[in-house]
C-alpha positions as CSV (number, residue, x, y, z in Angstrom):
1,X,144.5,100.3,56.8
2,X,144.0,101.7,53.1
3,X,146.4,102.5,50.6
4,X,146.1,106.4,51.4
5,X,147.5,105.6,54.8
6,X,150.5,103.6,53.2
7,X,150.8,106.4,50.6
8,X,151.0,108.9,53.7
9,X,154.1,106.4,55.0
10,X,155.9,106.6,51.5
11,X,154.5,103.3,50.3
12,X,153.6,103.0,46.4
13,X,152.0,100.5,44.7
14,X,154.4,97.9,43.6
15,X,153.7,94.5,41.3
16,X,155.2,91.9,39.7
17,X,154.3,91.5,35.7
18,X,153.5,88.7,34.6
19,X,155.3,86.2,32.9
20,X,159.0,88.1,34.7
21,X,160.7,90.1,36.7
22,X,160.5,93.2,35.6
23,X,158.7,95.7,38.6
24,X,155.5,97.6,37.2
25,X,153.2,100.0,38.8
26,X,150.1,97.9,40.3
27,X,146.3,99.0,39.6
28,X,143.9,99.9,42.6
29,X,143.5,97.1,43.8
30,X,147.8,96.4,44.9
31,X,148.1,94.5,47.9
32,X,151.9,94.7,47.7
33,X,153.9,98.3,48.0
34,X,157.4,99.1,48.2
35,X,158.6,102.2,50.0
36,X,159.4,105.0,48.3
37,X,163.0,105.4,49.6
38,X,165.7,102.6,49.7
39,X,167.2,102.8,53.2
40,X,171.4,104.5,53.4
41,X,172.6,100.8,52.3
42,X,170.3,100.7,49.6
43,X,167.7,98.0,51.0
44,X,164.4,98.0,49.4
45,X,161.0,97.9,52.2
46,X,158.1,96.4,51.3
47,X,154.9,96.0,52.8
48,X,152.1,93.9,51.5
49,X,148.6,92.8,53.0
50,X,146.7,90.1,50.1
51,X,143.3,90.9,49.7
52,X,140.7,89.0,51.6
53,X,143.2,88.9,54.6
54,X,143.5,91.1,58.0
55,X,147.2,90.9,58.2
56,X,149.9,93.6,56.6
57,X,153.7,92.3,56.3
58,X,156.9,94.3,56.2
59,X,159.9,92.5,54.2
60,X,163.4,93.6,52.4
61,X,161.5,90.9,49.8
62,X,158.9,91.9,47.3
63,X,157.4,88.3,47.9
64,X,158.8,86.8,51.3
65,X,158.3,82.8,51.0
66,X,159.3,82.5,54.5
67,X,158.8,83.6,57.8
68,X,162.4,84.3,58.5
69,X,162.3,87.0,55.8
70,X,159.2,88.9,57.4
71,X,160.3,91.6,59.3
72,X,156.8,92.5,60.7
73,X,153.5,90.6,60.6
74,X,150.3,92.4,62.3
75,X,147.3,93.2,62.0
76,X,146.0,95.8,59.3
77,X,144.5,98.3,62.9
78,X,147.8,98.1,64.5
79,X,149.1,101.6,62.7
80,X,151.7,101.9,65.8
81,X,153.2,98.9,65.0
82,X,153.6,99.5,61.8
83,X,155.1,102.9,62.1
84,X,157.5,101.9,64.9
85,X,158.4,99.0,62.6
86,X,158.8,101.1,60.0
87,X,161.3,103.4,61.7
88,X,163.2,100.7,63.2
89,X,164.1,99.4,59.6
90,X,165.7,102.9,58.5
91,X,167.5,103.2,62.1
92,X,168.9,99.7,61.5
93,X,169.7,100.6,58.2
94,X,171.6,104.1,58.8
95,X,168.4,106.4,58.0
96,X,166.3,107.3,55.1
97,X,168.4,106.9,51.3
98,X,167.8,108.1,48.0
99,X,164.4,108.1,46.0
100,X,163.9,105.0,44.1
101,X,163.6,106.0,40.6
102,X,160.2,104.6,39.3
103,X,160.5,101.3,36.9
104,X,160.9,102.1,33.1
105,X,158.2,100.4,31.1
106,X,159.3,98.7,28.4
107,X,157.3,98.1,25.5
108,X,156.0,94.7,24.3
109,X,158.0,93.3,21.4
110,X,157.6,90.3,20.5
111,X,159.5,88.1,18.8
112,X,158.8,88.0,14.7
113,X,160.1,85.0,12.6
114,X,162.2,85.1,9.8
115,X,160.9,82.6,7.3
């Protein structure tokens, strides 16, 4: 699987920055993506596959911690899966939403004492 064919499904690169929360764009090397579109309830699909390992995972989380939160695990060949997964999120979900706006960036700014 490469990130062309999760570009072809409507995944982007999607990261966490460092340090918070705030959502950035990831560099070529992402392992974790979110779809473009939030499904008709407004539930975010992720999909992410760390480097170095064979195995791709679909979650509503970013960053699932827990199995129960993994709505697919497979290998990174099993495209079917994977598509059939990825339709049976947006069925359960009442179809394809919106398009989720891209993150602003926010500039740097840090904090300056007073003395």
């Amino acid at each position: 699987m490469t990130e062309n064919y999760l570009q072809s499904l409507g995944f982007e690169p999607f990261a966490r920055a460092e340090g918070g929360s705030r959502a950035t764009a990831a560099h070529s090397t992402a392992w974790r993506y979110r779809h473009a579109h939030a499904a008709q309830d407004g539930t975010h699909l992720y999909a992410e596959h760390p480097l170095g390992v064979a195995r791709c995972r679909l979650s509503t989380l970013p960053a699932p911690l827990d199995q129960h939160d993994v709505l697919l695990d497979t290998g990174l060949d099993d495209r079917a899966a994977l598509e059939t997964a990825i339709s049976g999120f947006f069925t359960t979900h009442g179809g394809i939403g919106t398009l989720i706006a891209p993150a602003s960036a926010n500039a740097y700014r840090p904090y300056r004492r007073q003395e």
